[in-house]
C-alpha positions in Angstrom: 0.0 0.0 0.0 1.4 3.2 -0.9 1.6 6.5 0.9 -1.7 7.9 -1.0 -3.8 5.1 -0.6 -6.9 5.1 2.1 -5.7 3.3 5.0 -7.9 1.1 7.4 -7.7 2.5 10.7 -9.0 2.0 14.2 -10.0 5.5 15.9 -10.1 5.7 19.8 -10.0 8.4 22.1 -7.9 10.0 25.0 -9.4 13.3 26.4 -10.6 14.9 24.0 -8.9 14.0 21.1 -9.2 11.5 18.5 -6.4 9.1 17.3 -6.4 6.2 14.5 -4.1 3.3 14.5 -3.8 1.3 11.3 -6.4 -1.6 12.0 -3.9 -4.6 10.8 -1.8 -3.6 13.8 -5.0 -3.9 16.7 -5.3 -7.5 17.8 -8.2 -6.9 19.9 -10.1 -4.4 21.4 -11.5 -5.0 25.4 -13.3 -3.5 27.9 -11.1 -1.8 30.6 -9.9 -4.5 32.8 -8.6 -4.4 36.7 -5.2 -3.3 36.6 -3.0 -4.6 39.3 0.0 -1.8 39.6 3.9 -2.9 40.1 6.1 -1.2 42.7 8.5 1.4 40.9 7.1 0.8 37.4 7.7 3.8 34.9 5.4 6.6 34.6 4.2 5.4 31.5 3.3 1.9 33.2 -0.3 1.4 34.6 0.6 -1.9 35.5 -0.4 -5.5 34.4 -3.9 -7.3 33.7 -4.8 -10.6 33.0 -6.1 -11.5 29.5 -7.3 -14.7 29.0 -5.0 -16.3 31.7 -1.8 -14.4 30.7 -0.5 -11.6 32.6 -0.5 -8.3 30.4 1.6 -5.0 30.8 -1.1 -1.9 30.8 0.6 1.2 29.3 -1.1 4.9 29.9 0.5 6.4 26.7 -1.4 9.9 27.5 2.0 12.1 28.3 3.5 10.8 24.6 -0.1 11.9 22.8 0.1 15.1 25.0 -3.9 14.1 25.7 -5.5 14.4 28.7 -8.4 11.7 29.8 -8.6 9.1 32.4 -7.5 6.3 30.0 -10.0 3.5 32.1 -12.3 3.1 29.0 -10.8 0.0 27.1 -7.7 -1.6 26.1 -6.3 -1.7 23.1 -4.2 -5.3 22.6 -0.9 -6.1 20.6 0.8 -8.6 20.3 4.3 -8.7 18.9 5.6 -12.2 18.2 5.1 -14.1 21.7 4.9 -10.7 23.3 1.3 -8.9 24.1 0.8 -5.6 25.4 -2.1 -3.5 26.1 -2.8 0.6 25.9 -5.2 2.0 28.3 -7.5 4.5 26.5 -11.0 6.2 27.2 -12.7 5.3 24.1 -13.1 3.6 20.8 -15.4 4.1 17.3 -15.4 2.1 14.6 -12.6 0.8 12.2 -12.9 4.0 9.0 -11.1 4.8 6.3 -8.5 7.3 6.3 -6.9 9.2 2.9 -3.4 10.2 3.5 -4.8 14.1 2.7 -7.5 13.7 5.4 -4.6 13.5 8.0 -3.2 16.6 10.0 0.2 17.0 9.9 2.4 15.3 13.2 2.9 17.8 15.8 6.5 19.0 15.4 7.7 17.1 18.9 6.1 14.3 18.2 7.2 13.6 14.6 11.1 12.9 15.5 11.0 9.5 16.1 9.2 8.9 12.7 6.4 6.0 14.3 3.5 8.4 13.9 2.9 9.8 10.2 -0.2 12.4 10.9 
């Protein structure tokens, strides 16, 4: 898929802004979850949850999307090779499709790092 071409994506919220994830890289979507913390995590750590009988670290990615929120709405579940992860966040709409000129532009702090592209 090139650059120009619509892209799938999954949009969810965090305060009140709206972010979309490309849907291919969601493996599941699930209701907010008890989160049991862990002494002298990071910041960015809410702590870990179990899904489906596996222990799951929660991350609050609010500070790196400069969003406010209370991030206790649903997770958002990846899993990368035999590792899964989960992203707290306070809301999620459907899957949409997205053209590339339908994006705003990454904010000038945020686009260093090259992992988000608008």
């Amino acid at each position: 898929m090139s650059r120009d071409d619509p892209a799938r994506v999954l949009v969810f919220r965090m305060g009140h802004e709206r972010f979309a994830i490309p849907l291919s890289d969601v493996h599941e979507v699930l209701d907010a979850q008890p989160i049991q913390r862990v002494p002298d995590a990071a910041n960015t750590v809410l702590g870990v949850t179990s899904i489906r009988g596996a222990l799951t670290t929660v991350y609050d990615v609010r500070s790196l999307l400069s969003s406010g929120g209370t991030a206790d709405g649903a997770l958002l579940v990846f899993d990368r090779g035999d590792r899964r992860v989960a992203v707290a966040i306070d809301d999620v709409f459907d899957a949409t499709l997205v053209e590339s000129g339908e994006m705003l532009p990454v904010p000038r702090r945020a686009a260093s790092d090259g992992l988000l592209s608008g």
